[in-house]
N, C-alpha and C positions, 0 to 999 in steps of 0.2 A: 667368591670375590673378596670376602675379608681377610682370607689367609694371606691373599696378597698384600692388601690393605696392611695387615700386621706386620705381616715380613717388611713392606717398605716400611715402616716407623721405625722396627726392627734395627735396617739398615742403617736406616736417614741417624739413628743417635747412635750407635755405632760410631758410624763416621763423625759425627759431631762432638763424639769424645776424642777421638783421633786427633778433629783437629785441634784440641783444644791442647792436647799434647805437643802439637807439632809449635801452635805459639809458645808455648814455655819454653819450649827446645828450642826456638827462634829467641826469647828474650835470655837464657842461659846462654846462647852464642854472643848475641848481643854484649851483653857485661861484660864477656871472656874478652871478644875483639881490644873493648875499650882500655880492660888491663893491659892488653897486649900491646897497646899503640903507644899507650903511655911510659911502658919498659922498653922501649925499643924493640922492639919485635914485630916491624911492618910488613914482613912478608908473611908471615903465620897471620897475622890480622891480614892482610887481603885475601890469604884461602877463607878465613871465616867470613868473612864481608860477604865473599862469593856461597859459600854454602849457605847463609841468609838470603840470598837472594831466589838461590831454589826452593828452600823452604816457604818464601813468600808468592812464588808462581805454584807452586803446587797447592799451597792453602787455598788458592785462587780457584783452582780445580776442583779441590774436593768444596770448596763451597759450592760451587755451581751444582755440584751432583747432588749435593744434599739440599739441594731447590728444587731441582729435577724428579725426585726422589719424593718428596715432600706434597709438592703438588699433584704425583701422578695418584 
């Protein structure tokens, strides 16, 4: 039973490195949009607004799984 045990910690910081990647990459979009809105470039800043917003439904996901994950 601990191998499992290990493998899920294993997992659960894995992904919890993942997602700590994925908020940087979320705040580097972030910044990027704000230059962009400011140079006139509202439609390149709405594709990023939009790819921030996947980025933030999926962080959503992989949190739950690393609670999922954590608990079992």
């Amino acid at each position: 039973m601990s191998d499992n045990s290990d493998a899920n910690v294993a997992t659960a910081d894995a992904l919890t490195l993942l997602l700590h990647n994925q908020h940087a990459i979320g705040a580097a979009i972030d910044e990027f949009t704000k230059w962009l809105s400011e140079n006139g470039v509202g439609s390149v800043a709405a594709n990023a607004i939009a790819a921030m917003e996947t980025l933030d439904t999926n962080a959503k996901g992989i949190t739950d799984a690393i609670m999922r994950i954590r608990q079992s």
